[in-house]
C-alpha positions in Angstrom: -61.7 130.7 65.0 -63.0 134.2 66.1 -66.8 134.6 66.1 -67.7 137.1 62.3 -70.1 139.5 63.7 -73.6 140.1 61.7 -73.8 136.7 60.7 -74.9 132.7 61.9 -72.1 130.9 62.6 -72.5 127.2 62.3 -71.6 125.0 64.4 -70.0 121.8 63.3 -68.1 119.8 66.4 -69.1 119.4 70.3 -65.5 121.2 71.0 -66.7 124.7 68.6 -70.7 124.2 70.7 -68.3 124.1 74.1 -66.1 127.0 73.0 -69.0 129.4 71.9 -70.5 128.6 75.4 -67.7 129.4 76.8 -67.3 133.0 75.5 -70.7 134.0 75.9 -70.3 132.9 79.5 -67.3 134.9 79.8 -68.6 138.4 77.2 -72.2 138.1 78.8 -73.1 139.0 75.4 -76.6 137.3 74.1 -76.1 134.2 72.5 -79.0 132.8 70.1 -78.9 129.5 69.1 -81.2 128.3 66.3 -81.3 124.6 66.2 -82.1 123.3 63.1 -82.3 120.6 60.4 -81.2 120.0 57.2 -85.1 118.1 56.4 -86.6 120.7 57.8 -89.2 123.1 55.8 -89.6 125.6 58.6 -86.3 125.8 59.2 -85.6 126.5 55.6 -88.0 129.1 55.8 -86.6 131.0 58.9 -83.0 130.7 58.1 -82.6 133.9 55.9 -84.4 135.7 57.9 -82.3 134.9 60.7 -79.1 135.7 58.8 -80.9 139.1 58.1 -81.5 139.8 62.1 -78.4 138.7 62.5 -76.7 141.2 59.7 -79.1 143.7 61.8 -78.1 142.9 65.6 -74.2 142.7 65.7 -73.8 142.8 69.5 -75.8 139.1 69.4 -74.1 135.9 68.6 -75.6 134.0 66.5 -75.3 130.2 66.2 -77.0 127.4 64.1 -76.9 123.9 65.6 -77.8 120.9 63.1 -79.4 118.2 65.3 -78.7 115.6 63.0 -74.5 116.5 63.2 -74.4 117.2 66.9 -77.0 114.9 68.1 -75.5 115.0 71.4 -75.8 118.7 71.7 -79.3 118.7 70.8 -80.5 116.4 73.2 -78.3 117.5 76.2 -80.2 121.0 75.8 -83.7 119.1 75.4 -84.4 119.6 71.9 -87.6 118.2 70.5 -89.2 120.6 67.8 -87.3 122.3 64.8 -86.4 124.8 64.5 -86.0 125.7 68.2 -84.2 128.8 69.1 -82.4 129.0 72.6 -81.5 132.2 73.9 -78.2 131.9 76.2 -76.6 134.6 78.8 -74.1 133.4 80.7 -74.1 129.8 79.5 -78.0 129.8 81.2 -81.2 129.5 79.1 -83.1 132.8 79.6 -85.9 132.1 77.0 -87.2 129.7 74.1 -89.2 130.0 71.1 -90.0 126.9 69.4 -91.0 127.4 65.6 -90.5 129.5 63.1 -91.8 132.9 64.5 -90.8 135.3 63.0 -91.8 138.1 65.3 -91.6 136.0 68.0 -88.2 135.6 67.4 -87.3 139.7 66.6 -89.2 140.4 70.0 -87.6 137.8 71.8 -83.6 139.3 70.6 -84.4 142.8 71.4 -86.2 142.0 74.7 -83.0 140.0 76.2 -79.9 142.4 74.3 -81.3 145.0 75.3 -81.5 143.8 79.2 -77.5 143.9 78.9 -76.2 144.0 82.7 -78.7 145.8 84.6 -80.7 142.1 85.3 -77.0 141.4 87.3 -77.2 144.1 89.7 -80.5 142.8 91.0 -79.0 140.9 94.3 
């Protein structure tokens, strides 16, 4: 199940969440995940904007989490807005925006892809 660059992938199982992890940790590559519902009018709102970023930013991976499917998932990582997009390097939470902001969100992708290794040589 290889990761289709330019687009959200959604995540449907606790063993596809722990395999996604698990690459980023290893590519160091950017990892956004948008956590979401299905009830959710700001979610709706955001999500095709998001799959246009996405389309945009090919060297991101992009993942959408349902809290309702993988309850588990959402609560391990603290979840308690939607939508609530977690930014992931190395399997670590380097920033969080909580709503559906827009530019908030843009800022937020290009500020932490564009950081690509240099933050690692800071010892």
């Amino acid at each position: 199940m290889a990761a289709e660059e330019g687009q959200v992938i959604g995540v449907h199982s606790v063993e596809a969440w722990k395999e996604h992890i698990e690459k980023g940790k290893q590519s160091q590559k950017l990892i956004v995940v948008d956590f979401t519902a299905s009830w959710c009018g700001p979610c709706r709102f955001i999500a095709p904007i998001l799959a246009e970023i996405a389309k945009n930013t090919p060297a991101v991976t992009f993942l959408k989490v349902d809290v309702d499917e993988l309850k588990t998932v959402a609560e391990e990582w603290g979840i308690q807005a939607m939508p609530t997009f977690l930014f992931l390097k190395e399997g670590k939470i380097v920033d969080t925006v909580v709503g559906a902001k827009k530019e908030e969100l843009q800022l937020t992708i290009v500020k932490h892809s564009t950081v690509a290794s240099s933050s690692s040589s800071i010892l």
